[in-house]
C-alpha positions as CSV (number, residue, x, y, z in Angstrom):
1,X,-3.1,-256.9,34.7
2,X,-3.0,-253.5,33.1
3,X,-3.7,-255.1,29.7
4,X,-6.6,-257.6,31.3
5,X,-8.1,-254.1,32.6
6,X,-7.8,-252.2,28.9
7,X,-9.4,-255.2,27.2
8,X,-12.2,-255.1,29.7
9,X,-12.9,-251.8,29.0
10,X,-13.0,-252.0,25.6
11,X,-15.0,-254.6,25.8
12,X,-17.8,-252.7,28.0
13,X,-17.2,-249.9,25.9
14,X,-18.0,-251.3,22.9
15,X,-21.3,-253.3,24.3
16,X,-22.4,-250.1,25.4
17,X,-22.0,-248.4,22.0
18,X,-23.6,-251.9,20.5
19,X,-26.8,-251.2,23.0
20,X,-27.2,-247.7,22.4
21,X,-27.1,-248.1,18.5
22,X,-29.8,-250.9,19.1
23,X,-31.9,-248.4,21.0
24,X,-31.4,-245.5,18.1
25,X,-33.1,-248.2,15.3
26,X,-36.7,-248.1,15.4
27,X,-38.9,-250.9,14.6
28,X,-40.9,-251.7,11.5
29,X,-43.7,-250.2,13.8
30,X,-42.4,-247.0,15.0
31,X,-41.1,-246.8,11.0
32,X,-44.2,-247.8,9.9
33,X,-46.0,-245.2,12.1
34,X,-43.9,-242.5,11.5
35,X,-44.0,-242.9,8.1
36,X,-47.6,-243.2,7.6
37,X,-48.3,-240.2,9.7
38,X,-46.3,-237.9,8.0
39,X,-48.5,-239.5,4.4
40,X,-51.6,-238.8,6.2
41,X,-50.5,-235.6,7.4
42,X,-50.4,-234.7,3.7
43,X,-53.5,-236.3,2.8
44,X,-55.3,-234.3,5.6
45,X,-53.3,-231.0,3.8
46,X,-54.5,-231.8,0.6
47,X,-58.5,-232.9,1.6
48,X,-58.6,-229.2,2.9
49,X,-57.1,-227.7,0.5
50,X,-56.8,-228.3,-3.2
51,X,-59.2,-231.4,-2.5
52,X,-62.0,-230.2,0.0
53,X,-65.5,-231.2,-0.4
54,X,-67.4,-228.5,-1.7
55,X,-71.2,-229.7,-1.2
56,X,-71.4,-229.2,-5.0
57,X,-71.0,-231.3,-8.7
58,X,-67.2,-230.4,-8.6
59,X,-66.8,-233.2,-5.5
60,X,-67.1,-236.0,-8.1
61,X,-64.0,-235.2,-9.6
62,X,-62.6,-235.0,-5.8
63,X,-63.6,-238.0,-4.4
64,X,-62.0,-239.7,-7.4
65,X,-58.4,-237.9,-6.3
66,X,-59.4,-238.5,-2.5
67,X,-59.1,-242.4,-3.7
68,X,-56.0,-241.8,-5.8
69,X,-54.6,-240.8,-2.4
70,X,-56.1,-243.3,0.1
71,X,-54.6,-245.9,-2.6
72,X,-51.3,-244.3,-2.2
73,X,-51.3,-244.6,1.8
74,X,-52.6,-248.1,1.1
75,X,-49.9,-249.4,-1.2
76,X,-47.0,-247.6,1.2
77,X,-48.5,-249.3,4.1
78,X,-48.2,-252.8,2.2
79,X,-44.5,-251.9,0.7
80,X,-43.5,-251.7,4.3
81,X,-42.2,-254.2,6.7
82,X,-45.1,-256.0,8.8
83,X,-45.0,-254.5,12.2
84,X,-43.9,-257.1,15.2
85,X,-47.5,-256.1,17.1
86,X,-50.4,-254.8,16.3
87,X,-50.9,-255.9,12.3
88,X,-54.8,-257.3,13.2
89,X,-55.1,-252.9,14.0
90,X,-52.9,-252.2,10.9
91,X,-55.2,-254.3,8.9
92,X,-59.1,-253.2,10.5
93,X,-57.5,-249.3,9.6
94,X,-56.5,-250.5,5.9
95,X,-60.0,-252.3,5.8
96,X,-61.5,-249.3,7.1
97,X,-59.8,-247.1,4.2
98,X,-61.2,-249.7,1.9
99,X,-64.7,-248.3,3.2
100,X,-63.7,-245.1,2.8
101,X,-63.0,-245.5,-0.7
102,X,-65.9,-247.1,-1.6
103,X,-68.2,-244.3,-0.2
104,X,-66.1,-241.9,-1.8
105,X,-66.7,-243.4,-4.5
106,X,-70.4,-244.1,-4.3
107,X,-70.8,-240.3,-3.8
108,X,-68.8,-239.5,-7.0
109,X,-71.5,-241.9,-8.6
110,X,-74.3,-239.9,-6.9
111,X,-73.3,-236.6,-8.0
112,X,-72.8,-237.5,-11.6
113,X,-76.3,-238.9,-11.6
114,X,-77.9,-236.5,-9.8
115,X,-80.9,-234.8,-10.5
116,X,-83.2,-232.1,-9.0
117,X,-85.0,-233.4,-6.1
118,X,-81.9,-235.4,-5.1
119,X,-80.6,-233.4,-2.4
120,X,-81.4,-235.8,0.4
121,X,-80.0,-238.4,-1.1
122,X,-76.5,-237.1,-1.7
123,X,-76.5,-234.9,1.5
124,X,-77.0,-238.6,3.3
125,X,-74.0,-239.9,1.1
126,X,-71.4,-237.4,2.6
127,X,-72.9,-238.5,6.2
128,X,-71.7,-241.8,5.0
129,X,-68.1,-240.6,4.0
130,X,-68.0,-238.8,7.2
131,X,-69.1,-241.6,9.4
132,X,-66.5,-243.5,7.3
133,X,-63.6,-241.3,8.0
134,X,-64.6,-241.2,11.4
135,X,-64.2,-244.9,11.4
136,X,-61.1,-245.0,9.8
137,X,-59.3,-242.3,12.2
138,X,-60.5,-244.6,15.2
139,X,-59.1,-247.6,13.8
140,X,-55.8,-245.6,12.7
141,X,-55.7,-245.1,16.8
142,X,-56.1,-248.1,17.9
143,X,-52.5,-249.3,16.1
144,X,-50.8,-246.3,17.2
145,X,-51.1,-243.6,14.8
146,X,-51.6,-239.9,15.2
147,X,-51.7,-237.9,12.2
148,X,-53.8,-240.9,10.7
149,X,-56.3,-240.7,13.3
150,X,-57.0,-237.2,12.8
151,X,-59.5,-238.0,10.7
152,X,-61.7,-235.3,11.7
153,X,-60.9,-233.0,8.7
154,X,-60.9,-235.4,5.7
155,X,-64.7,-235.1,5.3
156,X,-65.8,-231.5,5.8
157,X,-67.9,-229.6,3.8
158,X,-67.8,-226.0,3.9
159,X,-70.1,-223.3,6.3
């Protein structure tokens, strides 16, 4: 009897260390998330720092390394596991960084072609990449992140 009672215990002891191991491991979600958060939370670092929009010709050369980096969060989100839930809200926030790029990249065209009298049309341009990051940072919520859907920074221009 004492031996039936030992084995039982081991036994319960070592489903409980099986379901508490199982509860440690995160899904390709929460992975997915957490690792996607911490990119964006260096994108958002570098698009106010070393890359912030300066309202001047300079911003060409920026939005071209603001797409260099919204690549980079694309191609880690793809190199990662499909979540379990949620992919059509993984996939409207990668579509919506598509966006992003483009606009970014149609006001690195505008710049470089600018000429005097074109003010309007470029000051509407970073509206657009605004609206567009605004866009993307809602989307980016809607699947779960947080650091990606602080958005709210990645298209400022300066006072």
């Amino acid at each position: 009897m004492v031996l039936h009672r030992s084995v039982r215990h081991r036994l319960l002891a070592s489903t409980a260390l099986v379901l508490v191991l199982a509860g440690c491991s995160s899904s390709p979600k929460e992975e997915l998330r957490e690792s996607l958060d911490a990119k964006c939370g260096e994108v958002t670092g570098r698009f106010t720092g070393d890359l912030a929009l300066s309202g001047g010709s300079g911003d060409q050369k920026v939005a071209e390394e603001r797409k260099k980096l919204l690549a980079g969060l694309k191609d880690q989100a793809n190199g990662m596991p499909a979540p379990e839930s949620g992919k059509p809200d993984l996939d409207a926030w990668l579509s919506k960084l598509d966006a992003l790029s483009q606009d970014l990249s149609q006001l690195g065209g505008r710049l470089q072609n600018a000429r005097p009298g074109s003010d309007m049309v470029i000051a509407m341009q970073y509206s657009i990449v605004k609206e567009s990051a605004k866009e993307a940072g809602a989307a980016a919520a809607r699947f779960g992140f947080t650091a990606c859907a602080d958005t709210s920074r990645w298209a400022e221009l300066p006072n």
